[in-house]
N, C-alpha and C positions, 0 to 999 in steps of 0.2 A: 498378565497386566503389564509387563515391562514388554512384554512383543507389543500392546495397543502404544505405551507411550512414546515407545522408540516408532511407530507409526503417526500417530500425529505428529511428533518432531520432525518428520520425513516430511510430510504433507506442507507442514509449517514452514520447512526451510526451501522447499521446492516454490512455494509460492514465490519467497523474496529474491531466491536467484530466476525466477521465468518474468517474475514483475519486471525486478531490474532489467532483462531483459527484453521484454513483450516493449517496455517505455523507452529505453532507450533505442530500439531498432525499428521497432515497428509506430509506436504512437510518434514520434519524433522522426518518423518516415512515412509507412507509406500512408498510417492512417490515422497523418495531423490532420486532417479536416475535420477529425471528429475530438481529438486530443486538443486541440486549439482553444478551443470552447474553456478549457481548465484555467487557459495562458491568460481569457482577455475578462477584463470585468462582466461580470454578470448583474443580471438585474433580478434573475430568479432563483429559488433555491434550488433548483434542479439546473444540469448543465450536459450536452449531449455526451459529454465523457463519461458521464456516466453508466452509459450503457456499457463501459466496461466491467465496471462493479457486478453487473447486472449476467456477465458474462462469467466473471469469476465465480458469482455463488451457487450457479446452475452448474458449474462442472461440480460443486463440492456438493451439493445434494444429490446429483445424478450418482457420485461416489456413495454418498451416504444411502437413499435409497436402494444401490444394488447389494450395495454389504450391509444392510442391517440383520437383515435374516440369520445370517451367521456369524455378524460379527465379524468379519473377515479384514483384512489388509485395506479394503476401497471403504467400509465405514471409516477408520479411523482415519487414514487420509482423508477422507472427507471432513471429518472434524479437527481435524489441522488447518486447513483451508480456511474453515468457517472461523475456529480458532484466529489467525492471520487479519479474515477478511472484521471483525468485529475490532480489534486494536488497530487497521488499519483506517474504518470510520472514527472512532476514538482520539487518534494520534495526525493524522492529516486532515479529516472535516472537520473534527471537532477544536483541538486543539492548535493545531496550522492555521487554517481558512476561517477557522471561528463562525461554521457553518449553522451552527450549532452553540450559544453562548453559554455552556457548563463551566468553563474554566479561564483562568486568568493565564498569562504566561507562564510558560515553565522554569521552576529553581532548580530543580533538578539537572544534576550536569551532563545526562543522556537526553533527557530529552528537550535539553537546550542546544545540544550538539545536532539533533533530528531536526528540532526547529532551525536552526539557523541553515541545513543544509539546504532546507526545504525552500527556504525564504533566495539561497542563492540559485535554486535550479528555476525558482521565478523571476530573475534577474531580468531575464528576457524573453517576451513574449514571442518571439520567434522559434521555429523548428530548431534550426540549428544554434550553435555555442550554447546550447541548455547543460548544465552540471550538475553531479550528484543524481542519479536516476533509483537507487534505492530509499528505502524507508527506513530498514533498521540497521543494516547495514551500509556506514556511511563515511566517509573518508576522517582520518583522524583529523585534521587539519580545524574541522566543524566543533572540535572537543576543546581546542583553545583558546585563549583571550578570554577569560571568563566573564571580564566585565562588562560584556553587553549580554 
């Protein structure tokens, strides 16, 4: 049991440093034509970024169905993943973008810190000067001034 949860944790943490990653280098590079679409107002609830989502939960089931048979190391990354990808609809569609109207802003001082980062890295709709490219992981800077 402690090998499966030290395995999701893996799978868990791999996502938000390749996220970080994938967004900052890649969606804010080579492939803002499709990241852009997140940047400008929408008029629909779906938006062509999101065929990255779409991307992310196919590796975590592709993981999960080769390791379920045994349980192995790729199930439980995989449900790291899926773990990540479910607080990451949560915490950025629902709660950020308000994609979804479940919840009111955040009290909490973490995820007031997520939101406020998130709100700077859409400063500007442009590729470049964009800030903050992770989710949970997020500059302390985000965690001050409480009173907004």
């Amino acid at each position: 049991m402690i090998t499966a949860i030290g395995f999701i944790a893996l799978g868990f943490a791999a996502m938000e440093f390749s996220g970080w990653f994938i967004h900052k280098y890649l969606m804010h590079g080579p492939l803002w034509m499709i990241h852009k679409t997140h940047h400008q107002p929408s008029k629909t609830f779906f938006e062509l970024n999101d065929l990255f989502s779409v991307l992310f939960g196919s590796i975590a089931l592709i993981l999960i169905f080769t390791g379920v048979e045994s349980l192995d190391y790729r199930f439980w990354m995989g449900v790291g993943i899926s773990l990540y990808g479910v607080l990451y609809f949560v915490l950025h569609d629902v709660l950020v973008h308000r994609r979804l109207k479940w919840f009111d802003r955040p009290r909490n001082t973490f995820l007031k810190g997520i939101f406020k980062a998130h709100q700077a890295h859409h400063r500007t709709n442009q590729k470049e000067d964009a800030v903050s490219f992770g989710l949970f992981v997020v500059p302390k800077k985000f965690f001050k001034n409480e009173e907004n």
